[in-house]
C-alpha positions as CSV (number, residue, x, y, z in Angstrom):
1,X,127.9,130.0,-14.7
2,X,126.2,127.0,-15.8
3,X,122.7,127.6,-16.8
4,X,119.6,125.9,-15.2
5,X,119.0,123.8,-18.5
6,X,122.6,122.1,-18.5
7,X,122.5,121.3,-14.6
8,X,119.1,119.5,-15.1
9,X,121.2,117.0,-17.8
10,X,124.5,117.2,-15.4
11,X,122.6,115.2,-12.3
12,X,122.7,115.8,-8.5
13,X,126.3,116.1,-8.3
14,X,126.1,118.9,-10.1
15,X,123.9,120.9,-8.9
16,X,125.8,121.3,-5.5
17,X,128.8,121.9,-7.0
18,X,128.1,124.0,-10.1
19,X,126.1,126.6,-7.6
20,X,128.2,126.6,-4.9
21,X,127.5,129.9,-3.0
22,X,125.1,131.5,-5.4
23,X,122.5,133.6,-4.4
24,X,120.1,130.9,-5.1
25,X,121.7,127.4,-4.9
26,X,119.7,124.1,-6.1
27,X,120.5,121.1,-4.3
28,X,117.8,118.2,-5.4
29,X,117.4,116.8,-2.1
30,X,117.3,118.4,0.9
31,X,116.0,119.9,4.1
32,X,116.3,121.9,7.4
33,X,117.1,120.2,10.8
34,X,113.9,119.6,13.1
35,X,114.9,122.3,15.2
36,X,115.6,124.9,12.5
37,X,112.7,127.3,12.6
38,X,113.3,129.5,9.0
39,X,113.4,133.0,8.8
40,X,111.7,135.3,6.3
41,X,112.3,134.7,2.7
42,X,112.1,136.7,-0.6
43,X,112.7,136.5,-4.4
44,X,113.9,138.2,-6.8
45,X,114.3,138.0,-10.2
46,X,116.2,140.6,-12.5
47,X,116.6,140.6,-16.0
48,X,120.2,141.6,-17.2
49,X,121.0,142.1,-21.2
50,X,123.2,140.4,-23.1
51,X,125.0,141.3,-26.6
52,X,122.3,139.6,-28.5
53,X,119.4,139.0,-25.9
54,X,119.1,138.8,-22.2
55,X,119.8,136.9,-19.2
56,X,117.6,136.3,-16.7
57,X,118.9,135.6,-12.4
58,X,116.9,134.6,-9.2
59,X,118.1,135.4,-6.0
60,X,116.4,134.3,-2.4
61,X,116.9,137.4,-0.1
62,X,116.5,137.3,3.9
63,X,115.0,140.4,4.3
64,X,113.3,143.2,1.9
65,X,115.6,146.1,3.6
66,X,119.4,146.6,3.4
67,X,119.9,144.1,0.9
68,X,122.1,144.0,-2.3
69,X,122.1,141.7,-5.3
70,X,125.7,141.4,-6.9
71,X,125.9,141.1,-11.0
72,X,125.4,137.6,-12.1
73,X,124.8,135.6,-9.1
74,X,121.8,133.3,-8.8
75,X,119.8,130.8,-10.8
76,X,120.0,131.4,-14.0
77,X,117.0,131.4,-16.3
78,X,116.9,132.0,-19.6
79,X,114.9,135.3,-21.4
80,X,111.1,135.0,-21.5
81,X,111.0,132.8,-18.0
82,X,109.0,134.1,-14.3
83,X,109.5,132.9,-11.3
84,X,107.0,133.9,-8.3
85,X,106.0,133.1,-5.4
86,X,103.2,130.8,-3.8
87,X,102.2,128.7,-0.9
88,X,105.5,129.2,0.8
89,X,107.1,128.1,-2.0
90,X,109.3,129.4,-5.3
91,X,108.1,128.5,-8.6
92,X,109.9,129.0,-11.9
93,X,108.5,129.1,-15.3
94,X,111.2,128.2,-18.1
95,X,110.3,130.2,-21.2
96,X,112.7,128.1,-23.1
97,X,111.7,124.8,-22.1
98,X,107.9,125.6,-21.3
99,X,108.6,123.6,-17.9
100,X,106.8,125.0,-14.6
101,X,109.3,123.6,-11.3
102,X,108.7,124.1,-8.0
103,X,111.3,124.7,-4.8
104,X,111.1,124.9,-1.4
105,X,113.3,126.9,0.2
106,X,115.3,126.2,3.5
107,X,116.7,128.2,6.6
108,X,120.0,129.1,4.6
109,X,118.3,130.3,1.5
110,X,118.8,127.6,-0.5
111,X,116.6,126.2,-3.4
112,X,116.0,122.6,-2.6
113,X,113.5,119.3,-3.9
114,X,112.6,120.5,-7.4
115,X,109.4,119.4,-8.9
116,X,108.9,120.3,-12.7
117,X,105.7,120.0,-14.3
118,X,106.0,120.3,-18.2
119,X,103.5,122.3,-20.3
120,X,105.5,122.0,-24.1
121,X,102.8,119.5,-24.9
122,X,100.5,122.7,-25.2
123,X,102.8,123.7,-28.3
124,X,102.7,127.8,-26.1
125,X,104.9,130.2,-27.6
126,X,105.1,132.3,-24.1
127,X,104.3,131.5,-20.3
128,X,101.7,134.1,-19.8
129,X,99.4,134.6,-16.8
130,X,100.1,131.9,-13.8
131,X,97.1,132.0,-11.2
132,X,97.4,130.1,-8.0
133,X,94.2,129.8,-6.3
134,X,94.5,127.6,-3.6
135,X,96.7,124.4,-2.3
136,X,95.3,122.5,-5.3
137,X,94.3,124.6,-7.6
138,X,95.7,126.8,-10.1
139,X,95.4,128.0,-13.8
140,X,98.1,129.3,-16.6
141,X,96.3,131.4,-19.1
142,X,96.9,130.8,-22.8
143,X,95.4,133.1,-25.0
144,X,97.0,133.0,-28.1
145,X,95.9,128.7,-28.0
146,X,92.8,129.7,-26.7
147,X,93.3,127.6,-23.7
148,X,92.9,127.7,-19.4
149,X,95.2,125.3,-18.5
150,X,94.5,124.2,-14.9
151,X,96.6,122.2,-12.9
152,X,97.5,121.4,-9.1
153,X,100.2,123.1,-7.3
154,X,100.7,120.4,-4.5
155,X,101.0,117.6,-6.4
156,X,102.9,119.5,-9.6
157,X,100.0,117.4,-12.6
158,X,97.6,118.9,-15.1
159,X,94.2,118.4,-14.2
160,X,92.5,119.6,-17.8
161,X,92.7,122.4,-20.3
162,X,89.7,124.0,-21.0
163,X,89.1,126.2,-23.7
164,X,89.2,129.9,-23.8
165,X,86.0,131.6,-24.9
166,X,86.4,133.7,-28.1
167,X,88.1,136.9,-27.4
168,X,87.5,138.6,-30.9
169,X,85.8,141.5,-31.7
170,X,84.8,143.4,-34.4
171,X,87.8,142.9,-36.5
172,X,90.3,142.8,-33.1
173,X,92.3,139.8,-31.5
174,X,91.1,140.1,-27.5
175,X,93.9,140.6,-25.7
176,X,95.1,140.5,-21.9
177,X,98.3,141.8,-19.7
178,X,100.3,138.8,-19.3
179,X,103.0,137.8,-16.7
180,X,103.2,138.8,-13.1
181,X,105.8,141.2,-13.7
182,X,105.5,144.2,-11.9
183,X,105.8,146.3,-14.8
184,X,102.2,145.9,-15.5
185,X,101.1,146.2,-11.7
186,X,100.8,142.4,-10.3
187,X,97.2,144.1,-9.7
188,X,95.7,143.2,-13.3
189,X,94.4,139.8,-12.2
190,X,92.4,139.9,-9.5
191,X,90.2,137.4,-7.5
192,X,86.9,138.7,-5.8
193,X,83.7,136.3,-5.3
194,X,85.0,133.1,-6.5
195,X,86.0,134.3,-10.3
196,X,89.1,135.5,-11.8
197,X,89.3,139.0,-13.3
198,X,91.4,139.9,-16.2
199,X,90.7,143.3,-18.1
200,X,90.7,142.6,-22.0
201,X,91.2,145.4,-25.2
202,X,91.2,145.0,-28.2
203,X,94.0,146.8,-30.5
204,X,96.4,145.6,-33.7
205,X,99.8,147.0,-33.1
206,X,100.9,146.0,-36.4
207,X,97.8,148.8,-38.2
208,X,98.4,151.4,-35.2
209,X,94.1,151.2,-34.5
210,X,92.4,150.1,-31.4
211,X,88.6,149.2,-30.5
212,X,86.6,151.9,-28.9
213,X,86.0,149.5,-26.1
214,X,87.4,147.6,-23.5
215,X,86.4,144.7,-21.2
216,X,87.0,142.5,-18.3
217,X,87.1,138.6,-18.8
218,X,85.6,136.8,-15.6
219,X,86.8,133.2,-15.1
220,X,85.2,130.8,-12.7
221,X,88.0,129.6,-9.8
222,X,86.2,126.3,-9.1
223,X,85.2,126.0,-12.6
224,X,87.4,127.3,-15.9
225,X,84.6,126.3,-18.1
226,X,82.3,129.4,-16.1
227,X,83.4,132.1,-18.3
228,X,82.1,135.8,-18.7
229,X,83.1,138.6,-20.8
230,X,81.6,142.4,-20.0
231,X,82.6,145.0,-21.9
232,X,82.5,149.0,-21.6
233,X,82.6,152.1,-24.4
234,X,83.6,154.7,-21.4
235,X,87.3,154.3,-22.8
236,X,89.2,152.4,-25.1
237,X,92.5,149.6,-23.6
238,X,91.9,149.0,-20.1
239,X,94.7,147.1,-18.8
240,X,95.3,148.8,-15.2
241,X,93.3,148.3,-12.5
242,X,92.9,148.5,-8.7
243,X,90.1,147.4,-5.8
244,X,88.5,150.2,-4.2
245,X,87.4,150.6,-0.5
246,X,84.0,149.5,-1.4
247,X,85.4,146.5,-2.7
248,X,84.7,147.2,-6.3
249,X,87.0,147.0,-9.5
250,X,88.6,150.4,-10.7
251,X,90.3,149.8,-14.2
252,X,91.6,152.2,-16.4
253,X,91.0,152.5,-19.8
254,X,94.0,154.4,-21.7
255,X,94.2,154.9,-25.3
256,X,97.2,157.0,-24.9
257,X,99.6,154.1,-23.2
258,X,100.7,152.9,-26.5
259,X,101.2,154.7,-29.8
260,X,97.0,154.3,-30.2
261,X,96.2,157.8,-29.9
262,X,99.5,159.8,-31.9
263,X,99.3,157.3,-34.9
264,X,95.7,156.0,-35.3
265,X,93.7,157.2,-37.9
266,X,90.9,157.1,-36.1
267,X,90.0,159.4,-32.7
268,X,90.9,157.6,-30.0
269,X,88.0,158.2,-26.9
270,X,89.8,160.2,-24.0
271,X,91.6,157.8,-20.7
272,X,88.8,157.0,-18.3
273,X,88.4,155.5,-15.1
274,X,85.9,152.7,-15.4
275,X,83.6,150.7,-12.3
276,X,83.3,146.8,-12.1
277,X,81.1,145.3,-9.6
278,X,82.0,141.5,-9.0
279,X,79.0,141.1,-7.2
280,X,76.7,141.6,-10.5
281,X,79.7,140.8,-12.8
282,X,78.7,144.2,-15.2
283,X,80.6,147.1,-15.6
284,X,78.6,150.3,-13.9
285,X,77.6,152.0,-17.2
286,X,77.0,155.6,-15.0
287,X,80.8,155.5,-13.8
288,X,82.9,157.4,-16.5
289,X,85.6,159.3,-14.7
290,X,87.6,161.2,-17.0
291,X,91.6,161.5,-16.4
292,X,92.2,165.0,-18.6
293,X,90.1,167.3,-16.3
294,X,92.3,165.6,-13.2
295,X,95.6,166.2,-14.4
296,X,95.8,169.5,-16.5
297,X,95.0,167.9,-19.3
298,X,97.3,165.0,-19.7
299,X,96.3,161.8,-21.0
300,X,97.0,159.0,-18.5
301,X,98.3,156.7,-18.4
302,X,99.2,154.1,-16.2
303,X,98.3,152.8,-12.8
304,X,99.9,150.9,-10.4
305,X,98.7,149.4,-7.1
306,X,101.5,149.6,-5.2
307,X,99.7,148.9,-1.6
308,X,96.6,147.8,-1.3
309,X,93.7,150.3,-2.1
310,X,96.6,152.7,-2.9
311,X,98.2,153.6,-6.4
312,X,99.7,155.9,-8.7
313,X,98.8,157.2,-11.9
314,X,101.7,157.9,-14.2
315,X,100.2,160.5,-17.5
316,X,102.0,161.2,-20.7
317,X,102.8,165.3,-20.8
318,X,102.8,166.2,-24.6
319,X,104.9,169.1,-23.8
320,X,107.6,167.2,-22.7
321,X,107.7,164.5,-26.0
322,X,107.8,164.9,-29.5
323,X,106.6,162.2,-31.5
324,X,108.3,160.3,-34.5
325,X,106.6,157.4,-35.4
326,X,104.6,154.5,-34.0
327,X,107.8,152.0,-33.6
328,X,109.9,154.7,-31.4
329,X,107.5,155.2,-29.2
330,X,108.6,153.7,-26.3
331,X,111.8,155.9,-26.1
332,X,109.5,159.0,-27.6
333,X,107.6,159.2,-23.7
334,X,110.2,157.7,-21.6
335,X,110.7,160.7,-20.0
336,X,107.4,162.6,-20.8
337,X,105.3,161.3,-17.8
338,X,103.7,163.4,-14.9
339,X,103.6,160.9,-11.7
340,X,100.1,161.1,-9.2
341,X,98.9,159.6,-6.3
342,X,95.6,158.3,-6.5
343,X,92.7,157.6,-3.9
344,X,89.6,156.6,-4.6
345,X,86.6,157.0,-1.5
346,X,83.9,155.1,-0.6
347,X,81.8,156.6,-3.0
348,X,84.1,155.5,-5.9
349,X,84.8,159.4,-6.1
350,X,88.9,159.9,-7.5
351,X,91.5,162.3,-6.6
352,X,95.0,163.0,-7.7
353,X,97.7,164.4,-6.0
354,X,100.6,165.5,-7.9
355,X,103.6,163.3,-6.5
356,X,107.0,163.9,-8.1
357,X,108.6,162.7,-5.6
358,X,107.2,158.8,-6.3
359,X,109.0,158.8,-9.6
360,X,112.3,156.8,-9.5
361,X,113.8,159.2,-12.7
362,X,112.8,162.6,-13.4
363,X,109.3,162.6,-15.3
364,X,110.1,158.8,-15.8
365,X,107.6,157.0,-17.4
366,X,108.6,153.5,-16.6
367,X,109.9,151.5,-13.9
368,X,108.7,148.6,-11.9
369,X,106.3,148.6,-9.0
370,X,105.9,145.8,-6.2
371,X,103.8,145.4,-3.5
372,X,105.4,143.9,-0.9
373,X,104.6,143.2,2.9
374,X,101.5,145.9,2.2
375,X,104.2,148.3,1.2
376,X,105.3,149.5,-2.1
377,X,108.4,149.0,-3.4
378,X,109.9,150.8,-6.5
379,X,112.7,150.1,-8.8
380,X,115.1,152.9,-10.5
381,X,117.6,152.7,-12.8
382,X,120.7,154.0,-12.3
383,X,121.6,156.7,-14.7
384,X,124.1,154.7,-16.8
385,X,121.5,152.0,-17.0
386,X,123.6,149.2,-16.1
387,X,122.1,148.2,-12.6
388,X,119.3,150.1,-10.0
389,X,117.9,150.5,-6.5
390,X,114.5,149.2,-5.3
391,X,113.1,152.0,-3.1
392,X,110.4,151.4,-0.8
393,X,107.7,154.4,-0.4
394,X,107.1,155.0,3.6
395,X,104.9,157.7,3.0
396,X,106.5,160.7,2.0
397,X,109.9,159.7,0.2
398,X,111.7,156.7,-1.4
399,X,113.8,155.0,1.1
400,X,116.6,153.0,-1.1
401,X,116.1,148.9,0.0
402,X,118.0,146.7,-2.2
403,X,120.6,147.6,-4.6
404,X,120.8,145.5,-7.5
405,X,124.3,146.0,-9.6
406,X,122.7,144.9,-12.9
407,X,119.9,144.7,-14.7
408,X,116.4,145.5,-14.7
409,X,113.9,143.8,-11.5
410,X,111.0,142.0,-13.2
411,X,110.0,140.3,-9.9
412,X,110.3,141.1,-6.2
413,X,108.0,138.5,-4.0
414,X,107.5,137.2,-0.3
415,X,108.2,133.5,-0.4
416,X,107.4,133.1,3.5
């Protein structure tokens, strides 16, 4: 397979040949007959390792049922890129390259008329959060050079870079979730009231310690320069959040999702559930929900929106783990976690329900969630690890949709 990189040195030629019947062929020019009306259209991106790293493959799918995805077939991209989707079209983010391009997509699935728009001259060292507000509008966050780069989806140019405010506190680099990959909920930006919301914490992996405090970063959509920050000391870490039926912002803060809590010196607050009204841009100071008294005393966690006003709450079970040290961690709870569905009424009041059955491994901890079509879908590994299923939730089981032959889904979308 030739990689995406080479075929943009080969030239048009190329690019028809080289892909030939890929899941996801580039041609540089091209479009459907006037009479062609195009079906549905989906992407997906899965991220399969290598000896030394990983390789990343997009493939445009007809349909989000009764579909399979065979072992390195689509566009290659290499490790670190994202492709999503927007205004009926595909974009993909080189993380090599630091190039944004843009494809339509025609009747037969094919990625055609790419438009790149380059971003190197930021000097990034990762893509992180790509925000498409409207037809002409649009914003790639870049915290670490303190910039909101804002550019124009239609016509593929930058329109200005504005700077980030400062994110520091109290010792701590601010820090957001970055990426659109599923894995961290596609629900952690969110756009109420003509601002963007991304929660912010403030931890140093390197010393194990985190800020008793968390916050969420509001960013003007017709104006990057209008820039809030609000912060709460109900819990430490939010990063998960989702809308509740009164329209408000629910956003977890959790200690425990990360080595915080087993390594840190310091006591690390309990996992909370936290208010934020858009419409006064302030966290409710009376809203402190605690997770413990919820869930038998397991600290949670994570939550994922997998429909809207619907998610799950996945909380570490100390029985089932035992701890060595902060760097193992990761494999220390991958099978510790208890899995809950969560609803949240009118009057902001939670519940859990235990929900075993919404876990793709037994007590799994991990695993990506999508929302897709107002459904969710989830992905599971199979138990050698080489490839997976992404099961869609109708309610009261996991219904296997598309089986993926290798790798690990980092992106499952609805281009039109």
């Amino acid at each position: 397979m030739i990689s995406a990189r080479q075929l943009a040195m080969l030239g048009p030629c190329a690019w028809l040949a080289a892909c030939g019947s890929d899941g996801a062929r580039v041609i540089t020019q091209g479009a459907d007959a006037p009479d062609v009306q195009p079906g549905p259209a989906y992407a997906l991106l899965n991220d399969v390792p290598t000896a030394d790293s990983s390789q990343l493959y997009l493939t445009i799918l007809p349909d989000a049922h009764g579909q399979s995805v065979d072992q390195g077939v689509g566009l290659e991209l290499p490790r670190g890129s994202q492709a999503f989707a927007e205004l009926g079209h595909v974009f993909v983010a080189d993380g090599e390259r630091f190039t944004l391009t843009r494809y339509e997509v025609t009747a037969g699935l094919e990625l055609v008329n790419p438009v790149e728009l380059a971003f190197v001259q930021y000097g990034l060292s990762f893509f992180e959060n790509f925000v498409v507000i409207d037809a002409e509008r649009a914003y790639l966050t870049a915290r670490d050079e303190g910039l909101i780069i804002v550019w124009n989806p239609s016509s593929m140019e930058i329109i200005e870079a504005v700077p980030l405010i400062d994110l520091e506190k109290n010792g701590f680099r601010g820090a957001f979730p970055s990426g659109r990959d599923i894995l961290f909920a596609q629900n952690q930006l969110v756009q109420q009231a003509g601002r963007l919301y991304l929660p912010v914490s403030w931890s140093s992996w390197e010393n194990v310690t985190m800020d008793g405090s968390f916050g969420v970063l509001g960013i003007g959509t017709a104006d990057a320069r209008d820039q809030t920050l609000s912060t709460t000391t109900c819990a430490s870490g939010g990063t998960f959040s989702t809308t509740g039926r009164d329209g408000k912002l629910y956003v977890l803060g959790s200690a425990s999702w990360g080595p915080y809590r087993q390594y840190a010196a310091a006591t690390m607050p309990d996992s909370a559930l936290t208010r934020f009204d858009p419409a006064l841009d302030s966290f409710d100071e009376a809203y402190c929900q605690p997770i413990q008294p919820l869930t038998d005393g397991d600290d949670g966690g994570l939550l994922l929106e997998y429909a809207p006003g619907q998610f799950l709450l996945r909380v570490i079970d100390d029985e089932l783990v035992t701890y060595s040290n902060a760097q193992d961690y990761w494999s220390d709870v991958q099978f510790a976690c208890r899995t809950y569905q969560g609803d949240i009424d009118e009057a902001g009041a939670l519940s859990l329900t235990p929900r075993p059955e919404m876990s793709t491994q037994a007590n799994g901890c991990f695993g990506g969630v999508f929302s897709v079509d107002g459904e969710g879908y989830f992905y599971g590994e199979d138990s050698d690890a080489v490839g997976g299923t992404l099961l869609r939730w109708d309610g009261s089981s996991m219904v296997p949709e598309i089986d993926v032959a290798a790798g690990y889904v980092t992106a499952f979308e609805r281009v039109r």
